[in-house]
N, C-alpha and C positions, 0 to 999 in steps of 0.2 A: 334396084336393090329391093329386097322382097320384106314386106311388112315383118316378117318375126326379126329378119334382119334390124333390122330400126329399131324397132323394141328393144334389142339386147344392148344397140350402143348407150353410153354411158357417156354423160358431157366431161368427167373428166379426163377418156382415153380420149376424145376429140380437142381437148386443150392442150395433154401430152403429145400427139403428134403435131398441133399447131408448135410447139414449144418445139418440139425437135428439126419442124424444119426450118423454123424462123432462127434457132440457132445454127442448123448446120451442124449437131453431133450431138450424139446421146448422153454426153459426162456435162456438156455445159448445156443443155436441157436441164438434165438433174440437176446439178448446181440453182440453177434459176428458179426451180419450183423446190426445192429443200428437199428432196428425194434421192435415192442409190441411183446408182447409172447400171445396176442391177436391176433395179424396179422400173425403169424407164426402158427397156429393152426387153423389159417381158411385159410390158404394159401393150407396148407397139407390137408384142408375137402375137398377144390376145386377140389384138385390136384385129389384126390384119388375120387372126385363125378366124374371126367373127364374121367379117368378111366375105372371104375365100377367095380373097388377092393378095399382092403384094402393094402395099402402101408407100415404102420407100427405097430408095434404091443406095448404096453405100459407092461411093466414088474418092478417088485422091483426094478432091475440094471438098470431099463430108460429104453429109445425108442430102440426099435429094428427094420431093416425091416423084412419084411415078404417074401416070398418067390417073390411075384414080386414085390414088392419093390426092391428087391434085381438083378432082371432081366434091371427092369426100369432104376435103378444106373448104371448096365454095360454098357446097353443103352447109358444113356446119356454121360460117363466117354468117350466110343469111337468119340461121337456125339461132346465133346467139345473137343479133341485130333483135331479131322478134324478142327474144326473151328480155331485151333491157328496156 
């Protein structure tokens, strides 16, 4: 991932999509953090335009990540471990 990259995430679209897969669906993400499942779905387009992947994948069983989505989540898991 290339430094400007980095620069532009933003800890709370990496808590939103921790939130969306750890739920399995964008309405009960929202729900869980007091936000629209309008804002939660254009939170994760940003996320993943910022990017320039796709982060999750939509299946019958709900949201899943995708292969770097799933990279990104380690990412970030070690990224808030450091900051507590």
């Amino acid at each position: 991932m290339g430094e400007q990259v980095v620069r532009r995430l933003k800890l709370n679209e990496l808590r939103l999509l921790r939130a969306v897969v750890d739920f399995g669906a964008m309405a009960k993400a929202a729900a869980h953090l007091n936000i629209t499942q309008p804002a939660v779905s254009k939170g994760i387009a940003a996320l993943e335009k910022t990017v320039g992947v796709p982060l999750v994948d939509r299946t019958p069983q709900g949201i899943v990540p995708t292969t770097y989505g799933e990279v990104l989540l380690n990412g970030a898991a070690a990224l808030f471990d450091e900051l507590k």
